[in-house]
SENU-450693 format. One record per residue (C-alpha): x, y, z; residue in three letters. Coordinates in steps of 0.5 Angstrom, whole numbers, padded with zeros to 4 digits, always signed. Layout:
N
XYZALA/...
***
This chain:
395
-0106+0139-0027UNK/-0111+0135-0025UNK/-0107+0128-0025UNK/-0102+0131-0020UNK/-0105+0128-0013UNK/-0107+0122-0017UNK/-0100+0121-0019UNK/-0097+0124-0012UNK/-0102+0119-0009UNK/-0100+0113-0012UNK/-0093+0114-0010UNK/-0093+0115-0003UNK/-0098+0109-0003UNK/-0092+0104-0006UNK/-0087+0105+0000UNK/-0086+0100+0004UNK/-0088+0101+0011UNK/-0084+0095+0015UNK/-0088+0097+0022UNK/-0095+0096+0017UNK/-0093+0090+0014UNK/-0090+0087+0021UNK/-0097+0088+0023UNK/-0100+0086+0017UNK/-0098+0079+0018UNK/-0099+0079+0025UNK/-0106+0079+0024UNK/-0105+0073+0019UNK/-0102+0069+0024UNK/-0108+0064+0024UNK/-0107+0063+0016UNK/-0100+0062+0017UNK/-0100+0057+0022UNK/-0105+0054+0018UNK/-0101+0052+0012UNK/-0094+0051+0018UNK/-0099+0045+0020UNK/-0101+0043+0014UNK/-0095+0042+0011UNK/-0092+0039+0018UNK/-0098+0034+0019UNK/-0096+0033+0010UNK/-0088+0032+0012UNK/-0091+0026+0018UNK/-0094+0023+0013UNK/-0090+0023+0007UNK/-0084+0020+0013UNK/-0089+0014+0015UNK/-0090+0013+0009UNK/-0084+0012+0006UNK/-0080+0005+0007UNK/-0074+0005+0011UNK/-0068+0003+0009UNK/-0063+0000+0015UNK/-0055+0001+0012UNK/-0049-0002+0015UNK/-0040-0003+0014UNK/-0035-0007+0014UNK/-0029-0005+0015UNK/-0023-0010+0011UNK/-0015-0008+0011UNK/-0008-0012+0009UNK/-0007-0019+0012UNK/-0002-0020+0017UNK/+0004-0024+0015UNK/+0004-0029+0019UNK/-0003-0031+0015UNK/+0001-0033+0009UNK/+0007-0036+0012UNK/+0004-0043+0011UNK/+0003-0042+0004UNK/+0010-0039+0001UNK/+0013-0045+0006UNK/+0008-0050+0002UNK/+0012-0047-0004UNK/+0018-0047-0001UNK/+0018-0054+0000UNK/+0015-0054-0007UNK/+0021-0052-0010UNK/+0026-0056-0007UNK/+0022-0063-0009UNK/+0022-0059-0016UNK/+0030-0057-0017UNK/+0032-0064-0020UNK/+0026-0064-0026UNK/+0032-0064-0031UNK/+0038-0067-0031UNK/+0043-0061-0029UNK/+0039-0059-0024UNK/+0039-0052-0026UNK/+0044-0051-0022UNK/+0040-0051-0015UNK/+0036-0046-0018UNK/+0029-0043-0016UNK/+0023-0046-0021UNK/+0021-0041-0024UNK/+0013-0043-0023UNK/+0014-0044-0017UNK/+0018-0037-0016UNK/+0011-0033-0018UNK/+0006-0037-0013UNK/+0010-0033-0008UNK/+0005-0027-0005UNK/+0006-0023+0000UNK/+0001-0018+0005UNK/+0000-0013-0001UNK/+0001-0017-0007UNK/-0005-0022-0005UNK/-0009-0015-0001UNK/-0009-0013-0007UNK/-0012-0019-0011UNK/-0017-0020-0007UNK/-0019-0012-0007UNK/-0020-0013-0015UNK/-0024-0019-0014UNK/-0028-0015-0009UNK/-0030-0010-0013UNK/-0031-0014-0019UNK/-0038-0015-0023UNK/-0037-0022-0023UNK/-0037-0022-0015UNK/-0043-0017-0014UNK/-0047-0021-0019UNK/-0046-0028-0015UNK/-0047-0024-0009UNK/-0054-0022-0012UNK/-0056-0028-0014UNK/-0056-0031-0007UNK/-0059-0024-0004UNK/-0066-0023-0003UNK/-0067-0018-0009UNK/-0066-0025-0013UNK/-0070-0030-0009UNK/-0075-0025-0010UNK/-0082-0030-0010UNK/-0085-0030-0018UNK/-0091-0034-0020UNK/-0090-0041-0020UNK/-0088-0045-0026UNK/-0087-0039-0029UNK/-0080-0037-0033UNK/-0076-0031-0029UNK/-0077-0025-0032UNK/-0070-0023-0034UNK/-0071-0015-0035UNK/-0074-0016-0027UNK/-0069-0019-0026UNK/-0063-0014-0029UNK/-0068-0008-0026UNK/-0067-0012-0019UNK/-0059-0013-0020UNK/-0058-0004-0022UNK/-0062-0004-0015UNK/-0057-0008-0011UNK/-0052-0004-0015UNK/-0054+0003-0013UNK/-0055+0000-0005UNK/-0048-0004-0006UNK/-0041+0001-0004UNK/-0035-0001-0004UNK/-0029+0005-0002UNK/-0022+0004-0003UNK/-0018+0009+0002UNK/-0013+0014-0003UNK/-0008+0014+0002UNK/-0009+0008+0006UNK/-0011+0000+0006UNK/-0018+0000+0008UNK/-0023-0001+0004UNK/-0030+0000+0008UNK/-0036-0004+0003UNK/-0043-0002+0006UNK/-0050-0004+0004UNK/-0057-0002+0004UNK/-0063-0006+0005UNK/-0071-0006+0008UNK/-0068-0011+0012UNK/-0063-0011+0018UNK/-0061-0017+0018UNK/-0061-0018+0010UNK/-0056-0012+0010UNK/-0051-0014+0015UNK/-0051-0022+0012UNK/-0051-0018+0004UNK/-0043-0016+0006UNK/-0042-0021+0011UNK/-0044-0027+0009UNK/-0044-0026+0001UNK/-0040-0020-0002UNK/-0033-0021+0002UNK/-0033-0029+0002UNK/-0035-0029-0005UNK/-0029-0024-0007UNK/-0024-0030-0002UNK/-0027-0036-0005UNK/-0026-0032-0013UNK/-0018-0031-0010UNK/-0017-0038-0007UNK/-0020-0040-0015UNK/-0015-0036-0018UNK/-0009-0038-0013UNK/-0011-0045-0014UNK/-0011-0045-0021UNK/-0005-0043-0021UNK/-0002-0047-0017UNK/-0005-0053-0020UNK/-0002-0051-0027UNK/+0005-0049-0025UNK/+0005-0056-0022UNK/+0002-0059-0028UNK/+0006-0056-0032UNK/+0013-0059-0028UNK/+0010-0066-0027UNK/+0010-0066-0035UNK/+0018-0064-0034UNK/+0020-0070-0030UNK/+0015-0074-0034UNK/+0019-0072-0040UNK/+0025-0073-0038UNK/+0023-0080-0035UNK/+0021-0083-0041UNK/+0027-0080-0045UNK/+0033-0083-0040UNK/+0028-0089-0041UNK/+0028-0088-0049UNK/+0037-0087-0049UNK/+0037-0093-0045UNK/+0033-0098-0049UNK/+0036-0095-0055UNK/+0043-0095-0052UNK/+0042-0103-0050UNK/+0037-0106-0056UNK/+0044-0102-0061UNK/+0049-0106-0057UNK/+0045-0113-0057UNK/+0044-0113-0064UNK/+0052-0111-0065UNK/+0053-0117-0060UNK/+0048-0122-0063UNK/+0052-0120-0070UNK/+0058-0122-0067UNK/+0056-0128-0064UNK/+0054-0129-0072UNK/+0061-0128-0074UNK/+0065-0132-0068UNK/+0060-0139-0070UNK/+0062-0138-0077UNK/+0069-0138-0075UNK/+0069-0143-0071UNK/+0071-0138-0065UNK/+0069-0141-0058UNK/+0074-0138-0054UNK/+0078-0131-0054UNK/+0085-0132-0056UNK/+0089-0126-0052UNK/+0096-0127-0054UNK/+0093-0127-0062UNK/+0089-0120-0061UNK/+0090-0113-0060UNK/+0084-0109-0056UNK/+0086-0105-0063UNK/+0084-0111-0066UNK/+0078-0113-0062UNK/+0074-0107-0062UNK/+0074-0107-0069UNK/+0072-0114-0070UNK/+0067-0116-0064UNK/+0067-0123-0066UNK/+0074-0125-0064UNK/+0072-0125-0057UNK/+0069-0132-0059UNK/+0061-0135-0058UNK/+0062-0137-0051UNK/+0064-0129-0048UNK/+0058-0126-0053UNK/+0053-0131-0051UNK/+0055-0129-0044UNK/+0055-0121-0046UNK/+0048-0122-0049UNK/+0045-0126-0044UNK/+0047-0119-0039UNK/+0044-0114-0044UNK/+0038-0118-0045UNK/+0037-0119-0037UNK/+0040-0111-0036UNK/+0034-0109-0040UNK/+0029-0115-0036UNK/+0030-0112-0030UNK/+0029-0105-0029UNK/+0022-0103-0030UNK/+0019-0097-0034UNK/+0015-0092-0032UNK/+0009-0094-0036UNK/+0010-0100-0033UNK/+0010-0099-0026UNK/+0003-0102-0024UNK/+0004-0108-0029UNK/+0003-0114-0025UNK/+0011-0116-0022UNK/+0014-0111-0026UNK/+0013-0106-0020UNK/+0018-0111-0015UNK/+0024-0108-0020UNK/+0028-0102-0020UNK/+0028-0096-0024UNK/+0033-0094-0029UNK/+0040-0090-0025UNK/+0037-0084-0025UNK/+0031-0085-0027UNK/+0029-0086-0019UNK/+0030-0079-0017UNK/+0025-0077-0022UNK/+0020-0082-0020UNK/+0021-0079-0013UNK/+0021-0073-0014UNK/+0014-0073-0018UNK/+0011-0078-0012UNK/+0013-0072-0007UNK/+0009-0068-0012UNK/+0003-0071-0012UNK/+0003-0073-0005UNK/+0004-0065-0003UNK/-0003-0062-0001UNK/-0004-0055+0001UNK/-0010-0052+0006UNK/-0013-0046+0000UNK/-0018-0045+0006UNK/-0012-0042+0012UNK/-0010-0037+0006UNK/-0013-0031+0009UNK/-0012-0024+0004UNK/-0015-0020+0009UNK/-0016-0017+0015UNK/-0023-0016+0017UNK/-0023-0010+0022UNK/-0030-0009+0023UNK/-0036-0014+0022UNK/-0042-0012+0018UNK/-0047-0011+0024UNK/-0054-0011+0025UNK/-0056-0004+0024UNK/-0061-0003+0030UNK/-0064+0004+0028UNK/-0066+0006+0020UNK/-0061+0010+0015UNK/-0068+0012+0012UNK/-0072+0015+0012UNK/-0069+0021+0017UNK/-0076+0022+0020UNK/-0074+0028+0024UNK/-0071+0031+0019UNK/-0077+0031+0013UNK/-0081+0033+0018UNK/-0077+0039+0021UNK/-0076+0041+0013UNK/-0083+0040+0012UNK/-0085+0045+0018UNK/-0081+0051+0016UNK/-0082+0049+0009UNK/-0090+0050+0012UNK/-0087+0057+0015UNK/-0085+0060+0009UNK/-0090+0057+0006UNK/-0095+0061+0010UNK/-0091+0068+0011UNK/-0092+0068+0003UNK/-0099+0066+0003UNK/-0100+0072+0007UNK/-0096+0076+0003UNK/-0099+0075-0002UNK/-0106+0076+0001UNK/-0104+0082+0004UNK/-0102+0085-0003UNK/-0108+0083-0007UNK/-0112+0086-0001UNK/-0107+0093-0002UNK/-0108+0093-0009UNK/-0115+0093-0009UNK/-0116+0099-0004UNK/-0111+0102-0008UNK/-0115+0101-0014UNK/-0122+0102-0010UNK/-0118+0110-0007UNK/-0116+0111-0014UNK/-0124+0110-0017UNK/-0126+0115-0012UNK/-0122+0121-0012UNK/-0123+0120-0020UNK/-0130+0121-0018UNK/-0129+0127-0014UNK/-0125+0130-0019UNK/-0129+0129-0024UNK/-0135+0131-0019UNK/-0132+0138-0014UNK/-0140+0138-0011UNK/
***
């Protein structure tokens, strides 16, 4: 029974009077306004400290048409010159290598997207960024894990965003220097990613017209194979003849004596005279077409080419006179250059320091809660010792 006013006690002690707490806090307002500066003058520091950081866009979409007309009307005139590399002509039809070396606006937009977005091209970007060209000790091998670090940095500064539904892709980067960053995008990224396209495009055009002056130089040498072996065949068959009709003694030919049955079958018949004369003409036929191997052999390039052969030869001499401008290739648009960024990205100054001041407040207002309830718990504790005292002593 003597415990009841204890027990009544403590209980009514631990309600919460909002009224009381209000009051409490407001005779804390000092403290709490302590520590709200505190962290604010903290948050001012750790702002100004930090580094800034300047980010920057460019904004690249789909090539206009027109851009790559000069081209495909290049591969246009490419196909003509090509559509006799053999001897049927294929029946006037399109090359086959030349008929892929067409582009068009979202074929070569998205070349140029994968060369964009590739490693390869970051890499060489990087290597030509400050990040690379940052200072080392003089003579000394260049620390490859620093290196790397610096590449996984530029790595987490570089973006480069493709748009779900549409054909813009927007590439940003960060840098502590204005210029640095816009010269990143500008100057570095989107160029390195045309120059790896142009490459691509360039090798493939170069090994398509190889592989069609290896056909015309194909074909060349075997009509000039069929002719020497056609006409060498026919001189030795004339030179046997003529064997023949000086053995005979057969000068002349005799047409009232020989049946073209006949002659066919025995050559030597047409008397020495006209074989001499038909081997002279083989002989000179062979003398006076020049071959294609020989065409810059001293007089040999005064002679003409074989029947069929000069077609070939033009068309080979039209395609290496062909040249292509790669540099006018233009697989994008450029909407927006990377400018300059005038103002830091980071660090967002006013924000830090406007976290730091309510952070500070909330801070100071649990401070002084908590001192508040250790002040209560002690005069609950001290209240408590004295009613025990009195209890235990009524007088």
């Amino acid at each position: 029974m003597q415990n009841t006013p204890l027990i009544h006690t403590v209980s009514h002690d631990d309600e919460i009077d909002l009224f009381e707490l209000a009051e409490n806090l407001y005779k804390q307002k000092l403290f709490i306004i302590f520590i709200s500066v505190l962290a604010t003058v903290l948050s001012v520091a750790v702002a100004l400290m930090l580094p800034e950081s300047y980010t920057t866009h460019a904004v690249v979409n789909i090539p206009p048409q027109g851009s790559l007309n000069t081209w495909n009307s290049h591969i246009s005139r490419l196909q003509r010159t090509s559509e006799s590399s053999t001897e049927e002509k294929e029946k006037q039809q399109e090359h086959p290598l030349f008929k892929n070396l067409y582009i068009g606006q979202e074929t070569s937009y998205r070349d140029f997207q994968r060369f964009l977005t590739s490693p390869a091209t970051k890499r060489s970007a990087f290597k030509q960024s400050a990040l690379f060209r940052m200072p080392t000790n003089e003579g000394a091998a260049p620390d490859e894990k620093a290196v790397e670090g610096r590449y996984k940095n530029f790595l987490k500064k570089l973006s480069v965003s493709v748009e779900k539904k549409g054909s813009r892709t927007t590439v940003s980067y960060s840098s502590r220097k204005a210029e640095e960053s816009a010269r990143v995008i500008n100057d570095l990224l989107i160029p390195q990613a045309k120059a790896q396209y142009i490459a691509s495009l360039k090798d493939s055009y170069l090994s398509s017209v190889d592989t069609v002056k290896k056909q015309l130089l194909t074909e060349i040498k075997r009509k000039e194979a069929r002719f020497k072996s056609a006409n060498q065949q026919r001189l030795t068959e004339l030179q046997e003849a003529l064997k023949g009709a000086i053995a005979g003694d057969i000068k002349e030919l005799r047409t009232s004596e020989i049946t073209p049955t006949v002659l066919n079958n025995a050559s030597y018949l047409l008397g020495s005279k006209i074989l001499k004369s038909r081997i002279d003409t083989v002989s000179n036929r062979l003398d006076q077409y020049r071959f294609y191997s020989l065409e810059n052999a001293g007089t040999a390039t005064q002679k003409a080419y074989i029947s069929g052969v000069d077609s070939l030869v033009f068309q080979l001499k039209q395609l290496n006179l062909l040249k292509v401008d790669f540099d006018a290739i233009q697989p994008y648009t450029l909407e927006q250059a990377a400018p300059v960024p005038v103002l830091p990205s980071k660090p967002k100054k006013t924000l830090i320091v406007a976290i730091g001041l309510i952070l500070g407040l909330m801070l100071g207002v649990f401070a002084a809660l908590l001192k508040i309830a250790i002040r209560g718990r002690k005069e609950r504790l001290e209240q408590a010792d004295q009613m025990q005292k009195l209890m235990a002593d009524p007088a």
